[in-house]
N, C-alpha and C positions, 0 to 999 in steps of 0.2 A: 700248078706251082707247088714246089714240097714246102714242107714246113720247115721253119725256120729252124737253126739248130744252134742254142744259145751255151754256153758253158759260163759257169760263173766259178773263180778260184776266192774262197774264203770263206767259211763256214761259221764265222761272226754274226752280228747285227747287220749290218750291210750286207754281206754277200745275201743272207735271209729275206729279207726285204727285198731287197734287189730281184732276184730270183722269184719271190712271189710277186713283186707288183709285174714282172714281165707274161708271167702267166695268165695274173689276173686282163692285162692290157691282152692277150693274143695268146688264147686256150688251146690253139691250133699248135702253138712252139713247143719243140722239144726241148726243154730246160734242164739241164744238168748244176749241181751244185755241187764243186768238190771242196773237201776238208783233208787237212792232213792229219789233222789227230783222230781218235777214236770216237770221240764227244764235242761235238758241234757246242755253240754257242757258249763254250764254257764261259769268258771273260763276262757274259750274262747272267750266267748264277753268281759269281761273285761279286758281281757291280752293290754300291752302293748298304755296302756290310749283309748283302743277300737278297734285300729287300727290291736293287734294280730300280733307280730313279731314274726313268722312262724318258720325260723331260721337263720343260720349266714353263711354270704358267705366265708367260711371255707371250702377246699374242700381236703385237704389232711388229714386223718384220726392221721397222728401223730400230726399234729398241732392242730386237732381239740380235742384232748384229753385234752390236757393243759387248757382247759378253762375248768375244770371240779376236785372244789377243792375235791369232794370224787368219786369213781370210773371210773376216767380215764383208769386206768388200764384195769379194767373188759369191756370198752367199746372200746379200742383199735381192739380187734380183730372183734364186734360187727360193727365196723366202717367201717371196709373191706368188710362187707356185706351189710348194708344198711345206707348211710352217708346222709348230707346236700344237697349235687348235687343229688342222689335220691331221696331225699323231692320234692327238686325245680319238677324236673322230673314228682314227682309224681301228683305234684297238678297243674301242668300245662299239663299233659293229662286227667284231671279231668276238664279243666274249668276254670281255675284260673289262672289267670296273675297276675303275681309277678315283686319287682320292687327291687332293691340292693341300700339303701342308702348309704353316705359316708362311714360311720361309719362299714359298713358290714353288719348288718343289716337286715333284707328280710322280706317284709310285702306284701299282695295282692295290687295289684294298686290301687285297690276302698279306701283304708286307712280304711276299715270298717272291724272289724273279723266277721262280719255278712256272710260276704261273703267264711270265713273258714267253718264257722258255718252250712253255707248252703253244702255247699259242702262234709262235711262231714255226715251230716243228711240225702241229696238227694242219695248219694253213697251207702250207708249203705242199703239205703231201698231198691233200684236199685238191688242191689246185693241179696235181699232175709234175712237179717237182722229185724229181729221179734228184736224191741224197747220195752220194760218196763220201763216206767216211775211213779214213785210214789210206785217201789217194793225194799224195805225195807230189806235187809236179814238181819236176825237172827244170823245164825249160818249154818256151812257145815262140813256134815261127810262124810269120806269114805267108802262102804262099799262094797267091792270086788274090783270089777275091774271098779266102779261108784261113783259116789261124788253125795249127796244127799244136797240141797242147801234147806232150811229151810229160808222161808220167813216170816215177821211179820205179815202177814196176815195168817200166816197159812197154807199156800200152800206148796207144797214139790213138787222142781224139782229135777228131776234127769238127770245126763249128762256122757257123756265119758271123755269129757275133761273138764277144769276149767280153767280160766284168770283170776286174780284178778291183778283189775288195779285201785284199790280205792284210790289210792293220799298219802295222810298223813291222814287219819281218821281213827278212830281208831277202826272201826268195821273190817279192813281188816287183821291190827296187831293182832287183835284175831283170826281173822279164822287163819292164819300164823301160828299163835303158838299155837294154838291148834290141827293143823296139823303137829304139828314138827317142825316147821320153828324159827330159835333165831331173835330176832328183836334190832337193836343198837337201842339205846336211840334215838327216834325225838330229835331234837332242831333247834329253828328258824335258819334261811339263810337267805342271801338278805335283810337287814335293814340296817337303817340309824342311826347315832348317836348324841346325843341328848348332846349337853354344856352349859351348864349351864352358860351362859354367858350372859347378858343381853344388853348390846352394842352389840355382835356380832350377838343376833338374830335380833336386831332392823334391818341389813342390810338384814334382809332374801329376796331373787328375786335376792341377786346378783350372778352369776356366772362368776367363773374362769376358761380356757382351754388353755393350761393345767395348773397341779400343780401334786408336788409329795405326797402323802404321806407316811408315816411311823407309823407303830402303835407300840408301848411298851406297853406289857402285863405283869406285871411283871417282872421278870428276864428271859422271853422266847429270842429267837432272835425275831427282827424284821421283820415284814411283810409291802412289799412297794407293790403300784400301783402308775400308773401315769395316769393322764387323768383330765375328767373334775369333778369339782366341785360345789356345789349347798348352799348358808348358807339360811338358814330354821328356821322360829320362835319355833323351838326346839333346832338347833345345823346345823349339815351339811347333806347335801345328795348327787345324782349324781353319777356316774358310779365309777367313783374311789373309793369313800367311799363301794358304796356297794359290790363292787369285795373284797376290805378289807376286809367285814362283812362275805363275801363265805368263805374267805380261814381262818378267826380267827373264824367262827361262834363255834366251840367247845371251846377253848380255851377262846373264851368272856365269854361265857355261865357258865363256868367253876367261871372264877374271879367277874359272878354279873355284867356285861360289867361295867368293871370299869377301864380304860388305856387310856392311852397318845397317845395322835397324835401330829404329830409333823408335819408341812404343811410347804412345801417348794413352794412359790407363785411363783418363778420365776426360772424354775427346769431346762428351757433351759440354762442357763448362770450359772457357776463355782461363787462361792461362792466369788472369787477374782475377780471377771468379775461384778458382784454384787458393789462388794465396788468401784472397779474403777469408776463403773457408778457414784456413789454416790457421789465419790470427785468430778467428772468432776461437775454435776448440782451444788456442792456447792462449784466452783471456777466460772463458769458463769452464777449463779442466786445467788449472795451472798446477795443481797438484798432483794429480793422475798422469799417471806410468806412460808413456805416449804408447809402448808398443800396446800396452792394453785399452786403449783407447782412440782409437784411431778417426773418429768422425768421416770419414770417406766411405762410400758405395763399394768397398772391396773384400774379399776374402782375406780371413785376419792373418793366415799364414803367412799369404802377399804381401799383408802393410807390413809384416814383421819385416820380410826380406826389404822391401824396398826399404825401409827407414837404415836399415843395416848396411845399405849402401851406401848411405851418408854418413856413415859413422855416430847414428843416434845407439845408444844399449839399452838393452831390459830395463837397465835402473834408472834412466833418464827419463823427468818429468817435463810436462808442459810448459813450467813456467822456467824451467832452467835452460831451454831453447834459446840460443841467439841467435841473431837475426841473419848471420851471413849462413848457419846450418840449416835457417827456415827454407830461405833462401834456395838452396841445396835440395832442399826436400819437394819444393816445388816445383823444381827444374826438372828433379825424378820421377814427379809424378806423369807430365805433361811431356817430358822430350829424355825419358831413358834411353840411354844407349848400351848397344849392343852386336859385340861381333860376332857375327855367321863365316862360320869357317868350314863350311860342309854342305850336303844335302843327305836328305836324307829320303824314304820313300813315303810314296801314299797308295798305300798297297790295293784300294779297294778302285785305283782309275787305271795307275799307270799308262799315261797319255805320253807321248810324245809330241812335238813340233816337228815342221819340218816334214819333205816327201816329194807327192809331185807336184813340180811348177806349175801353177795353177792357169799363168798365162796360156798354157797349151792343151786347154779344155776347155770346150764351150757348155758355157751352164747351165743353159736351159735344156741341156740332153744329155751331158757329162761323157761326153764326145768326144775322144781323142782330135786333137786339131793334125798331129801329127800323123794316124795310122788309122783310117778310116775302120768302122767298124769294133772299133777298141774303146772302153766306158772305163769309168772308173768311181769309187764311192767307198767314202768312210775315211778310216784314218790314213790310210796309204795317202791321202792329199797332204798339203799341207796346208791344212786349218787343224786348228787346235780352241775347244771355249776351257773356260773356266768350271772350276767345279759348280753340279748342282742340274747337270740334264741335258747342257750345250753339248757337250758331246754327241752323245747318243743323240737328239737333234738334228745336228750335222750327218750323222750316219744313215739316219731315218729319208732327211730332207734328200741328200744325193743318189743313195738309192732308189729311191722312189723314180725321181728322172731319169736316171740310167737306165733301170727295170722300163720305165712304159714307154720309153724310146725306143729300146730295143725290142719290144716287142709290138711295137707299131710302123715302123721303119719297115722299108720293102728289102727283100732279099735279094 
């Protein structure tokens, strides 16, 4: 019997993975991995401000689904075979010391993804992984029981199996569907939104943790996250907003991201817990400047702004508050509003939603249902998590399947 002959298109975390767990599964396959750029795994050195947040210390597969506004579902059972504490697992018998910050978090010790980077590059080759870099496909047909992979140079490979693990670009959405495959609509995930406010960008470097938000997209329900907050000489950013941006990103996309947030600055304390505060400061600070005194948990530039939204001044004291401005002021602490008239980016993920219909792949092998022999892994699906690891995750978890299917699968 000859050896399997596997191609893999994406020079990412996935097609990497993928590619090596095929080899590590079946040492006999010929593995191919092609890239079209010159520099394989780039979106890896810049992930997560350089540092490369691996994934999330998340280690129950129902819990870890929840972070994943589109195909949770499809990776629930996907989870049971290869999850988060397998990542760790995996790259810490590779070499790699990992470190769990507060937050959940999981980055290599070194704080450098140089060190993913390498580890994935030195692996691959280790294991007998033939790297193409700077090969380009064209186009892939099938023809019998072989996938014919058509590159822009002209060259024509041919293979038993096929991985396309190209991202969100849109040369993998054609071979997809020119194999059969339906593709949802891409559209951005994980952005920041942009308010046209000109006092509030003035405070941008400030942040708040936590605060709740709430978004109104027209007459949809409401979508809330709590956490931290970031304002930005465009509007706002930080975990909260962009977990927001995951789970409304069709529904933004939809309305022109054009909707209401409503920020609630002090989400630990009841609305009436709120006002209580407020009397008290203004029965024993009645004479003190309110901007200069502010009695709340906030940055004092922020309480300047919010009271300025109420129309309190520099020279308005505590006891000269009346009750309908108190009023006022605790409405803005608890339920400010705020329109989003934009997007903006989050330069260190750029994820997308949206890709292939997930109903036409089976999970536990990442199995084309449609064109036998044909896998698929990473973002070209469409799942998309939240910031903070879900991704790369998902990238790790699909791959890993795809990779030791195809290389334990008969030819």
């Amino acid at each position: 019997m000859l050896p399997a002959k596997i191609v893999v298109i994406g020079g990412g975390a996935a097609g990497f993975f993928g590619a090596i767990a095929c080899a590590e599964a079946n040492p006999q396959a010929q593995v191919t991995l092609l890239e079209a750029s010159r520099q394989p795994l780039a979106k890896v050195r810049i992930s997560g401000g350089g540092r490369c947040n691996v994934t999330h210390a998340c280690f129950e597969p129902q819990a870890l689904v929840q972070n994943y506004p589109r195909g949770g579902k499809a990776l629930r059972g996907a989870f049971s075979r290869f999850q988060a504490q397998d990542t760790v697992a995996w790259f810490t018998a590779h070499g790699v010391k990992l470190k769990t910050e507060a937050d959940g978090r999981i980055f290599p010790i070194t704080d450098n993804s140089e060190t993913i980077v390498e580890c994935l590059m030195d692996t691959a080759q280790a294991e007998g992984v033939e790297i193409w870099t700077g090969a380009a496909v064209a186009g892939v047909k099938k023809a019998g029981d072989e996938f014919e992979v058509l590159l822009r140079s002209g060259e024509v490979m041919k293979c038993d199996r096929l991985l396309l693990a190209t991202g969100s670009s849109h040369i993998g959405y054609k071979i997809a569907q020119e194999l059969g495959h339906h593709i949802v609509a891409p559209v951005p995930s994980l952005f920041t939104f942009n308010i046209a406010e000109a006092k509030l960008q003035a405070l941008a470097g400030i942040s708040v943790n936590p605060v709740r938000l709430r978004l109104y997209v027209e007459e949809q329900p409401a979508l809330e996250q709590t956490g931290a907050l970031l304002i930005t000489h465009w509007g706002v950013s930080g975990p909260a907003v962009l977990k927001l941006s995951a789970w409304g990103a069709r529904l933004l996309h939809e309305r022109q991201y054009q909707a209401t947030l409503i920020v609630n600055w002090l989400p630990e304390l009841t609305q009436e817990q709120v006002k209580q505060k407020v009397l008290a400061i203004k029965n024993e600070w009645g004479k003190k400047a309110i901007a200069l005194h502010r009695g709340v948990d906030l940055p004092h530039r922020l309480w300047q702004y919010i009271i300025n939204r109420v129309g309190i001044t520099t020279n308005d004291r505590w006891a000269e508050l009346p009750n309908k401005t108190l009023n006022l002021l605790v409405q803005e602490l608890t339920q400010g509003k705020y329109f989003i008239n934009g997007k903006g980016v989050f330069k260190e993920e750029f994820v997308t939603c949206g890709g292939i219909n997930l109903s036409e792949i089976n999970f536990k092998t990442m199995e084309s249902k449609v064109v036998s022999g044909l896998y698929f892994a990473g973002e070209i699906l469409d799942i998309d998590g939240v910031t903070g690891g879900f991704n790369f995750q998902s990238a790790w978890t699909t791959a890993y399947l795809a990779g030791t299917a195809m290389g334990i699968s008969d030819v």
